[in-house]
N, C-alpha and C positions, 0 to 999 in steps of 0.2 A: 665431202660436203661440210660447210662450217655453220654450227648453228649459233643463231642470232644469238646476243647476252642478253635479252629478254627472256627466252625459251628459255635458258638454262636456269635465271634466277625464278620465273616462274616455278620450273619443276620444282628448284630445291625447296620453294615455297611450300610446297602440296606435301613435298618431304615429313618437311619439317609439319604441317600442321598433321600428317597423319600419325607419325609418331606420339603427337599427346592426344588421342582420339578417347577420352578419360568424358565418362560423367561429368556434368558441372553442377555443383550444389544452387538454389536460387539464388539471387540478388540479397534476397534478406539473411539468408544463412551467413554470405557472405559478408556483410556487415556485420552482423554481431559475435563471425568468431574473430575480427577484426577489433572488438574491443578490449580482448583481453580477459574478460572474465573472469574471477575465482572460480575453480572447478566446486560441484557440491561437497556438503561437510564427506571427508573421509575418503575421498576421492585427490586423483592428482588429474593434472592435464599434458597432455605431450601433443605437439603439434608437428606434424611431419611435414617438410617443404622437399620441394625438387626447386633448386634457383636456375638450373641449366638452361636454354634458349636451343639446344638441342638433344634428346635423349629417347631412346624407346621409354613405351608404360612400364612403368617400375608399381609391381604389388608389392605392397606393405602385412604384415602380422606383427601381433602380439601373443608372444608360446602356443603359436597356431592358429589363430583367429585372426580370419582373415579382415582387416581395417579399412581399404581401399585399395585406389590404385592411382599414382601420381604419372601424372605429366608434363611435358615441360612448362616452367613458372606456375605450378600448379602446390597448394596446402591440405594439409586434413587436421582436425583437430579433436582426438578423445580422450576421453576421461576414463582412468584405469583404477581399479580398488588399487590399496598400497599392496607394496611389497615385488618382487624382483618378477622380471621378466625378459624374454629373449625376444629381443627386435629384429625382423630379416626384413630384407629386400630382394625380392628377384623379378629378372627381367632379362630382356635379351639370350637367353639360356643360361642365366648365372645366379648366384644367393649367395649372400652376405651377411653377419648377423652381429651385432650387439649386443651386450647384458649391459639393464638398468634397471634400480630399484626405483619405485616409486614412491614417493609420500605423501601424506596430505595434504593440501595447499598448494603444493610447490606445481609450477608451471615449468615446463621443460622443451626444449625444441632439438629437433633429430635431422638434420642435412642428409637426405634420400638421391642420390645422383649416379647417374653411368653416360660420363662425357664420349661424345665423338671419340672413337681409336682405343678406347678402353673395353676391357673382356669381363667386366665383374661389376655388379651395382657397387657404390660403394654409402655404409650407412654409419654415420656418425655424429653424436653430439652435440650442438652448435651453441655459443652463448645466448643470454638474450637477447642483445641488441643485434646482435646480425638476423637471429631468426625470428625477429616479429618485422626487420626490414624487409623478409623475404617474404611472409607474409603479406605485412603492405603491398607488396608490388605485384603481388600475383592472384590468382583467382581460386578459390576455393572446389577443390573435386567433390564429388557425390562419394557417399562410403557407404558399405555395403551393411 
């Protein structure tokens, strides 16, 4: 029996939105970590994006402290005292991890993603201007 190419892109649809099934922060929240803000005196900020358009929930930590949990086109954004930390991602039965120091002022952005056919989050890095794009276009998750 051949099923219509409605049903099937439906399904994938359901797919896909059940895989970023992730809190959503409000509307307001989401505009103002969209401005960019200086984190408080002595604090840094790091903004965690997933840009994927397909991916399981991917939880986020900071040296064990749990931060959220991303979905697809989905951001978070907190503020860390200075000094070094281990970032992971896990999701889909996998974890991945980073070391970043933090500093005062300084704003930083972390690419959080585990594409279709991949076995491991993968969590890295990202410059500014890709990762406040990814921010822009995406919607901000609720963090824990």
């Amino acid at each position: 029996m051949r099923v219509p190419t409605v049903t099937v892109l439906l399904l994938l649809g359901l797919a896909a939105c059940e895989s970023s099934n992730v809190g959503m922060a409000s509307q307001g929240q989401d505009i103002a970590g969209k401005q960019f803000a200086p984190p408080p005196p002595g604090m840094g900020a790091v903004y965690f994006f997933n840009p994927a358009t397909a991916s399981p929930v991917l939880n986020v930590t900071a040296n064990g402290q749990e931060i959220g949990a991303l979905g697809t086109q989905t951001w978070m954004r907190t503020e860390l005292a200075a000094g070094p930390y281990t970032l992971r991602c896990r999701g889909g039965g996998s974890s991945n991890a980073m070391n970043m120091t933090i500093v005062p002022g300084n704003i930083r952005y972390v690419d959080v993603q585990m594409l279709p056919g991949q076995y491991v989050c993968t969590i890295r890095e990202s410059d500014p201007g890709s990762g406040q794009a990814a921010v822009m276009s995406g919607a901000r998750a609720a963090q824990h």
